[in-house]
DRENMI-563063 format. One line per field, with one value per residue (C-alpha): x, z, y. Coordinates in steps of 0.25 Angstrom, whole numbers, plus 2048, in hexadecimal, padded with zeros to 3 digits. Layout:
# DRENMI-563063
u <- [X:...]
w <- [Z:...]
v <- [Y:...]
//
This chain:
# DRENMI-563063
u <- [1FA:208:208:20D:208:209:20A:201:1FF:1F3:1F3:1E6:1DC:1E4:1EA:1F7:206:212:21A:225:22D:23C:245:255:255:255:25B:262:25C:24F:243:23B:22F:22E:221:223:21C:21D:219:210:213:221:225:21E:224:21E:219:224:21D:227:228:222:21F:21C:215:212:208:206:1F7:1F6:1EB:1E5:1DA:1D1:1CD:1C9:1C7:1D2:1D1:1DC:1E5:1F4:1F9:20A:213:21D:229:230:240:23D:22E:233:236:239:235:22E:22D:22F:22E:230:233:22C:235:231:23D:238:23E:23E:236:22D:21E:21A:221:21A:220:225:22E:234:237:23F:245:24A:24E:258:25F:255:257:24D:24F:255:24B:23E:244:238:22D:223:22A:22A:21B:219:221:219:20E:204:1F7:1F9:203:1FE:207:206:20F:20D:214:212:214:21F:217:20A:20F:202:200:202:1FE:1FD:1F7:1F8:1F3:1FC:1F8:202:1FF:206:213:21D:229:239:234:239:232:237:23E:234:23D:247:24D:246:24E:248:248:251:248:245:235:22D:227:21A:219:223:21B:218:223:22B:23A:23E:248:256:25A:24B:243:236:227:224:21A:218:20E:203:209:208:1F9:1F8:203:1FC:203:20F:21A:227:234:242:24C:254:24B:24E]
w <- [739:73B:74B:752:758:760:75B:760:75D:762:76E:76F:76F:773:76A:773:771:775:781:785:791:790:79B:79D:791:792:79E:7A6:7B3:7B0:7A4:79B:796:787:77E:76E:768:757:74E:743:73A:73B:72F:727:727:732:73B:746:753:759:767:76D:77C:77F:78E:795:79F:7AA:7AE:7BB:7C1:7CF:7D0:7DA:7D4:7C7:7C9:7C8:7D2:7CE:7C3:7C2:7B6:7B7:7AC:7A6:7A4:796:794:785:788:77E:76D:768:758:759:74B:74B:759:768:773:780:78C:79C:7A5:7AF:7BB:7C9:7C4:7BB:7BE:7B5:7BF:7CC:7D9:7DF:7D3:7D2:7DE:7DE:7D2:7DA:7E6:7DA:7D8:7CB:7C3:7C3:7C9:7C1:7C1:7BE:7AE:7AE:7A6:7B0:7BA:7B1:7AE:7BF:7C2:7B6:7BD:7B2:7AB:79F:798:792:787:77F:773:76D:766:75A:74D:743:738:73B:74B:74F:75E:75B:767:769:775:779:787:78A:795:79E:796:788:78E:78A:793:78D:77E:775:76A:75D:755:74A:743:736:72A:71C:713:708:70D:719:724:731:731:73B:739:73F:73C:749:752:75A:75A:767:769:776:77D:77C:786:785:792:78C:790:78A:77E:77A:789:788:786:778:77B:782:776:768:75F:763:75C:761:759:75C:761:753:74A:746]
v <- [EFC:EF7:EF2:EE5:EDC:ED0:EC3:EB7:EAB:EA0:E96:E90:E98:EA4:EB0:EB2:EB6:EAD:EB0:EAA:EA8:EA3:E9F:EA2:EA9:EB7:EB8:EAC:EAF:EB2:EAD:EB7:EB8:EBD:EC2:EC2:ECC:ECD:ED8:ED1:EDC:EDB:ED7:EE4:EF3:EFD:EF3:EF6:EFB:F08:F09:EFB:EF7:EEA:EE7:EDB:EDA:ECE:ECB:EC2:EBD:EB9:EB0:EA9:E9C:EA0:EAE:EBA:EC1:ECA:ECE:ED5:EDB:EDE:EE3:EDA:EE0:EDD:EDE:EE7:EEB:EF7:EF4:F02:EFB:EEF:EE9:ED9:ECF:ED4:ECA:ED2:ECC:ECC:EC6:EBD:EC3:EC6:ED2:ECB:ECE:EC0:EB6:EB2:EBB:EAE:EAD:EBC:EBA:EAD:EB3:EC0:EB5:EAF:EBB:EBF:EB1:EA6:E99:E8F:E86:E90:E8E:E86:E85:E82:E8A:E97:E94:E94:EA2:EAA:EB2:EB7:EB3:EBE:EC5:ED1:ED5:EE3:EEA:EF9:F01:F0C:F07:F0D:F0F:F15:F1B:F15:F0B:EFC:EF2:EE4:EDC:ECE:EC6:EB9:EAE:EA9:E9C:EA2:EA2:E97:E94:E92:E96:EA1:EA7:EA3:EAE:EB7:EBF:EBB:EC1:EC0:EB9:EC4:ED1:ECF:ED5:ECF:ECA:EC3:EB5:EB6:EA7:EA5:EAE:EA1:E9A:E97:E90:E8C:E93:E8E:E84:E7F:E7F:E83:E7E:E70:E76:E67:E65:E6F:E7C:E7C:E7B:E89:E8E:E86:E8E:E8F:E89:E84:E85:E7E:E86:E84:E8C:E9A]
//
């Protein structure tokens, strides 16, 4: 049955999805924080998904010692969190704002103290990884498909620890040479760049530990 779903890859021990957060991108004043979500049956006829919504959910804990002792769950509010035809790669975007429900409340509200931009020097990535205020990311995509008119779905749990700071992901979708028709290469599904004008996390000292297969490319490839 045509359907999509989300593409994963494996650091560790764990099955997980990339996400991304890039900073002074997307806005000047503020970062965002990006999930990229591919249909693995892209590249064959009726597997378009009609109608898709992608949602986000934020799961934060309170413990004492090592016991939680309590735990919120918030919606994350995405810029398109609608694709009216969903056939190739959706980026799923949540600006990190005076309003964001992943920052810390001492940071929203520094952020609304600076008349809605983030300090200048938070464009860290150690700073970035001190304001976000989550364990996990709960991450869902349905849709009906175009073919059959059937409910597709597709589900995947993140850990604060997936997240990579000042990286984008690398572009998945080119012309065939043949037949002229755009396709996804899968084989890129894990492929990252850093974002123009550099400032991402050193991979090199132990992140790439937490992200094993992840795969960087320089900013020049295409």
């Amino acid at each position: 049955m045509p359907g999509a779903q989300i593409s994963s890859c494996k650091y560790g021990e764990s099955n997980v999805s990339m996400f991304s957060l890039r900073h002074g991108g997307f806005s000047a004043d503020n970062a965002f924080c990006a999930n990229k979500t591919s249909n693995k049956l892209a590249n064959k006829e009726g597997s378009e998904m009609v109608d898709a919504i992608m949602k986000i959910i934020g799961v934060k804990l309170k413990t004492k010692g090592d016991v939680i002792t309590q735990s919120q769950y918030v919606r994350v509010n995405l810029v398109d969190y609608e694709h009216p035809f969903f056939s190739k790669v959706w980026h799923g975007v949540h600006v990190l704002d005076s309003n964001s429900t992943l920052l810390t409340n001492s940071a929203r509200k520094k952020i609304q103290d600076n008349g809605g931009s983030w300090p200048s020097e938070w464009f860290k990535p150690k700073i970035i990884h001190d304001i976000l205020d989550f364990e996990d990311l709960v991450v869902t995509v349905a849709g009906i498909s175009s073919v059959s008119a059937v409910s597709g779905y597709a589900y995947k749990r993140y850990k604060k620890g997936d997240v990579l700071i000042g990286f984008n992901f690398a572009p998945l979708v080119f012309e065939n040479d043949r037949t002229g028709l755009l396709e996804v290469d899968m084989s890129l599904a894990h492929d990252v760049r850093e974002q123009q004008g550099g400032g991402g996390e050193d991979l090199r000292r132990g992140a790439l530990k937490r992200h094993s297969s992840i795969r960087i490319q320089s900013s020049s490839v295409h």
